[in-house]
C-alpha positions in Angstrom: -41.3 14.9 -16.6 -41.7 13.4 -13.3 -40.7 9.8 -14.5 -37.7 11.2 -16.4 -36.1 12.9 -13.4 -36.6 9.5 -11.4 -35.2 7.8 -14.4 -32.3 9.8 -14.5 -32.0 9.4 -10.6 -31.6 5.9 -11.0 -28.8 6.5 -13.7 -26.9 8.9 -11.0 -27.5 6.0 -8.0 -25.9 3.4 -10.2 -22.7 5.4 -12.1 -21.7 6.8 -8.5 -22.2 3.0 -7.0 -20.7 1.7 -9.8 -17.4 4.2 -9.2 -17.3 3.1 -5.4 -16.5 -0.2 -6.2 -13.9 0.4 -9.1 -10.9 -1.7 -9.0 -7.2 0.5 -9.3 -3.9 -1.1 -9.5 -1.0 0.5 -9.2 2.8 0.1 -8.4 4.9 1.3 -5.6 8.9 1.7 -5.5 11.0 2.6 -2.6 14.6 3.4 -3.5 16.3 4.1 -0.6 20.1 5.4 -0.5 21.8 5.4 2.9 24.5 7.3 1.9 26.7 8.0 5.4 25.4 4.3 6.7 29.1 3.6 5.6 30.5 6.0 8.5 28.3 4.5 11.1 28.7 1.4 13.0 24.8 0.7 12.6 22.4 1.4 10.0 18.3 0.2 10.6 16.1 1.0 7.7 12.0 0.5 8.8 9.4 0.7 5.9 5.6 0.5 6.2 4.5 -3.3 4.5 1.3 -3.3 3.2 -1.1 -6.6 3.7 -3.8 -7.8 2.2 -6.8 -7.0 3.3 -10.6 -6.5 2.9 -10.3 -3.3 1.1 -6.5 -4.4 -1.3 -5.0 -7.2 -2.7 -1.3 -7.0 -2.6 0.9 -9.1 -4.8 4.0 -9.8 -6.4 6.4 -7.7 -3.6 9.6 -7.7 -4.6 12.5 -6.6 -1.8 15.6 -6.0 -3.4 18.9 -5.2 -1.4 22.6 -5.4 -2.0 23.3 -7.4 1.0 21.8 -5.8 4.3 19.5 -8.6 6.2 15.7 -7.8 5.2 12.8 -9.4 7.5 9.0 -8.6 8.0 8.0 -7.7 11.6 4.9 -6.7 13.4 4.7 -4.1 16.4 2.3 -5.5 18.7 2.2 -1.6 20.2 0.7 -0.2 17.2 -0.5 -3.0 15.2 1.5 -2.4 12.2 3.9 -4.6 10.1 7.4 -3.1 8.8 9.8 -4.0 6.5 13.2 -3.9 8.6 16.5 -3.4 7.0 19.7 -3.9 9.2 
């Protein structure tokens, strides 16, 4: 009995290791509608951009826009990187 329970231990160690390390994928869309940017003289649109790093892989981004000038920029402030829309 006492070698089946450590048996079984070993089986719970390795499934709940095994589901630490499982790889997800996914897909992430921002549609974003300035609707009264027309009425304004100025319009700045900041998004979160994900990196790669030790814990994800990101790949294949792919920025859309119907004309408005798109760059990448970093805040040295606060450490993070942002999609900017103007």
């Amino acid at each position: 009995m006492r070698k089946f329970l450590g048996v079984l231990l070993v089986i719970a160690v390795i499934l709940s290791c095994s589901a630490a390390f499982a790889e997800y994928k996914g897909k992430i869309t921002f549609n974003v509608s300035l609707k009264d940017a027309e009425k304004s003289s100025k319009a700045e649109l900041w998004l979160p951009y994900p990196l790669s790093d030790s814990n994800q892989t990101i790949t294949d981004v792919d920025i859309k826009s119907n004309g408005a000038q798109i760059g990448v920029e970093s805040d040295p402030k606060a450490g993070g990187v942002y999609l900017h829309a103007t």
